[in-house]
DRENPA-3360 file (N, C-alpha, C; in nm, 2 decimals, always signed):
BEGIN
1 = XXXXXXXX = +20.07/+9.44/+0.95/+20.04/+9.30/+0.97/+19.98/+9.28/+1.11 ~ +20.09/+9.35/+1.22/+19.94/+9.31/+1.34/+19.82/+9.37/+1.38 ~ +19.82/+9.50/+1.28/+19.70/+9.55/+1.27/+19.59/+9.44/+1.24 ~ +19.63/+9.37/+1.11/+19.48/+9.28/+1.04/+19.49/+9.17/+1.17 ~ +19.62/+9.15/+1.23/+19.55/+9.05/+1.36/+19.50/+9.05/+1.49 ~ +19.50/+9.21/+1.46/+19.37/+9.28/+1.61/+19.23/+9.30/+1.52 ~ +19.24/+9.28/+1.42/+19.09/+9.33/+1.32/+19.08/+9.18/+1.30 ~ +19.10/+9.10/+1.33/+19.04/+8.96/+1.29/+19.06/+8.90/+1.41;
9 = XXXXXXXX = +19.11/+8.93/+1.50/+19.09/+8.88/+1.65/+18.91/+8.96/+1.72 ~ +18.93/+9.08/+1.72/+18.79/+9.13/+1.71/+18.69/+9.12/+1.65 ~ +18.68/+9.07/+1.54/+18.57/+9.03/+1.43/+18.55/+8.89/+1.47 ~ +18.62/+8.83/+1.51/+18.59/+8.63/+1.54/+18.50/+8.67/+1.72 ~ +18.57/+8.76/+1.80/+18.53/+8.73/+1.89/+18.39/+8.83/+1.92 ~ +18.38/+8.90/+1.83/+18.22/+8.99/+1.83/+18.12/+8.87/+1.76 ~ +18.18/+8.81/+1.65/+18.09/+8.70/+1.60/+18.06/+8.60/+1.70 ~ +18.18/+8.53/+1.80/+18.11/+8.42/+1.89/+18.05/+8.48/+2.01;
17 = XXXXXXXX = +18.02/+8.60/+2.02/+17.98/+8.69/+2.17/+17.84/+8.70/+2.08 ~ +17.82/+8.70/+1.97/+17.72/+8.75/+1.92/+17.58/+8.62/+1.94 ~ +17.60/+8.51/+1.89/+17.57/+8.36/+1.90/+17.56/+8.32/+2.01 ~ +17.64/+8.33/+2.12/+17.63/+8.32/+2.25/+17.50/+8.27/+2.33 ~ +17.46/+8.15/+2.34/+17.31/+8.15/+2.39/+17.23/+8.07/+2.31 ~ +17.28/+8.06/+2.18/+17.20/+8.03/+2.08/+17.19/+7.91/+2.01 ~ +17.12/+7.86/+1.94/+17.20/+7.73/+1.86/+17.15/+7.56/+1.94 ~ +17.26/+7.52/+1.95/+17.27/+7.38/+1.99/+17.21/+7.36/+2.15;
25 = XXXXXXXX = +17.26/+7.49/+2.22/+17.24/+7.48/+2.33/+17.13/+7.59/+2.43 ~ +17.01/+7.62/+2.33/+16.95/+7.72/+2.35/+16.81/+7.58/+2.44 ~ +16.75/+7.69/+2.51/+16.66/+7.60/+2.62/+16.56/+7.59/+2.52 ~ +16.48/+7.42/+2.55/+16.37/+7.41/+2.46/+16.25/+7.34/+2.56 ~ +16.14/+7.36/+2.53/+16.04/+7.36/+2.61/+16.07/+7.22/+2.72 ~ +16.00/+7.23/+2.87/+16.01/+7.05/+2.91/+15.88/+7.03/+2.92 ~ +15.90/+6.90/+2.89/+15.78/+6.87/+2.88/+15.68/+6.80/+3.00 ~ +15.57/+6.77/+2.95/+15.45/+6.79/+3.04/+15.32/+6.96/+3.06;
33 = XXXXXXXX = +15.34/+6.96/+3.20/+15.20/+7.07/+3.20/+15.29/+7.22/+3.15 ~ +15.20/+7.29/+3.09/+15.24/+7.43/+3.04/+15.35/+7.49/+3.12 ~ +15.44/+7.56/+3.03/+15.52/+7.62/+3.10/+15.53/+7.75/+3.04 ~ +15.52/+7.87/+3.17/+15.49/+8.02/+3.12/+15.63/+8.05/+3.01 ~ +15.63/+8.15/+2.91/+15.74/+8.17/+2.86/+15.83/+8.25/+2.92 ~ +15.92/+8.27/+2.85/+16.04/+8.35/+2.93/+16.02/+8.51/+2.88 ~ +16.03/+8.57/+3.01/+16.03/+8.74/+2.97/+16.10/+8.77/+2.85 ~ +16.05/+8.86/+2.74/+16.08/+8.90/+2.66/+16.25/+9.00/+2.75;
41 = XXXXXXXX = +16.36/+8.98/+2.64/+16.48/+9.08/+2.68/+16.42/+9.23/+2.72 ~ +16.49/+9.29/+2.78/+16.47/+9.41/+2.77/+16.54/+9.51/+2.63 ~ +16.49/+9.62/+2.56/+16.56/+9.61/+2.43/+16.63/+9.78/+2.43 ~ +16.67/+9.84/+2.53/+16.77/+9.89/+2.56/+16.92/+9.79/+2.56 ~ +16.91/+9.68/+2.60/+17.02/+9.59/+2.59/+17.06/+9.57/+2.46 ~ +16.97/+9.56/+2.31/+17.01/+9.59/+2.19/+17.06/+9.68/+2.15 ~ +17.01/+9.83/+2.24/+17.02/+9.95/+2.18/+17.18/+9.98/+2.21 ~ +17.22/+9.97/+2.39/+17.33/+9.94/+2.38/+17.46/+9.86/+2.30;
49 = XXXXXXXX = +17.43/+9.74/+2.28/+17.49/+9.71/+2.19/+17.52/+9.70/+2.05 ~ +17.41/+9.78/+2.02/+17.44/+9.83/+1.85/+17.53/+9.95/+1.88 ~ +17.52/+10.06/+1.98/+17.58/+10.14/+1.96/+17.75/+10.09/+1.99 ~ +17.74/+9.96/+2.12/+17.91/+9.94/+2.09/+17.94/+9.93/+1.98 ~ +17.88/+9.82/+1.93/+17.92/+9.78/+1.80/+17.95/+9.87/+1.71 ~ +17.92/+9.98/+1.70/+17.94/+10.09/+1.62/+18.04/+10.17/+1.64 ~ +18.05/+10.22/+1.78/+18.18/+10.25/+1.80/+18.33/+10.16/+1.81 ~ +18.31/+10.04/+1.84/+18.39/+9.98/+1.78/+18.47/+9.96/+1.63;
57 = XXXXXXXX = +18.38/+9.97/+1.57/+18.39/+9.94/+1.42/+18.44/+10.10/+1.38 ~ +18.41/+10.22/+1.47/+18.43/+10.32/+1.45/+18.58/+10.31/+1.46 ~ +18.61/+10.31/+1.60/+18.77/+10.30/+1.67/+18.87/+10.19/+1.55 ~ +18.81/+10.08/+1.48/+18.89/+10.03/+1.42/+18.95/+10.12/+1.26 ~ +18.84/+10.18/+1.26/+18.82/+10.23/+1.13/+18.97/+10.37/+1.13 ~ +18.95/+10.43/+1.28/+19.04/+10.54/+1.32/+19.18/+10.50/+1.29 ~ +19.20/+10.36/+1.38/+19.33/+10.32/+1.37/+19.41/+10.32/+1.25 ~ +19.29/+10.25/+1.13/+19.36/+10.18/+1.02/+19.37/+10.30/+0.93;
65 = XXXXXXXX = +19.30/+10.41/+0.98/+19.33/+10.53/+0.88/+19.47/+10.64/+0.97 ~ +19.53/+10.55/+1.01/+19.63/+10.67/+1.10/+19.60/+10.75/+1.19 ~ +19.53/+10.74/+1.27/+19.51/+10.84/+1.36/+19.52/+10.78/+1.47 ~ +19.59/+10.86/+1.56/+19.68/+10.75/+1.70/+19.63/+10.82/+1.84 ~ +19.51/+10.91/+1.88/+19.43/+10.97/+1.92/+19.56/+11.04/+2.03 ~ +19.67/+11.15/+1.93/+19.72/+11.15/+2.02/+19.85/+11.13/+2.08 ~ +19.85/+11.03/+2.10/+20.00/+10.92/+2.17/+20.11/+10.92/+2.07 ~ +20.20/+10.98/+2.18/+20.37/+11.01/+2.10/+20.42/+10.92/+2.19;
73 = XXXXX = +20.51/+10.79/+2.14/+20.60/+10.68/+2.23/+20.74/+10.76/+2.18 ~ +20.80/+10.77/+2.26/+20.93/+10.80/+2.28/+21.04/+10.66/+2.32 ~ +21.11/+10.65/+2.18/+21.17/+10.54/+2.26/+21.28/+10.58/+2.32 ~ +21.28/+10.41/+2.40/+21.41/+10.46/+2.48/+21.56/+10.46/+2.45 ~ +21.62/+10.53/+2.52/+21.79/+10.62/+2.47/+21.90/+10.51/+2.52;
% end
């Protein structure tokens, strides 16, 4: 059970990180004399984050198949 509510805590918050910028509140031209556009992103910044994204989705995938990279808790006596 708190597995699915770290996997749905992370999936809400990759979706509104994702959006981020966008939408309602995204800049729209002002008006009057021309205005230069805005630098294109740099697209290493994508590349990077497809690869989190991937290893994230990786790391979730580890957890939910048992694998605990590892770590023995010992409780306490």
């Amino acid at each position: 059970m708190d597995l699915l509510v770290v996997i749905a805590v992370l999936v809400v918050a990759v979706l509104a990180l994702s959006g981020w910028g966008y939408g309602y509140y995204a800049a729209r031209p002002a008006p009057g004399p021309v205005v230069d556009p805005a630098p294109a992103p740099a697209p290493w910044i994508n590349i990077l984050g497809l690869i989190g994204l991937v290893l994230l989705v990786a790391f979730v995938v580890l957890l939910a198949t048992g694998w605990r990279f590892g770590l023995q808790v010992q409780p306490p006596r």
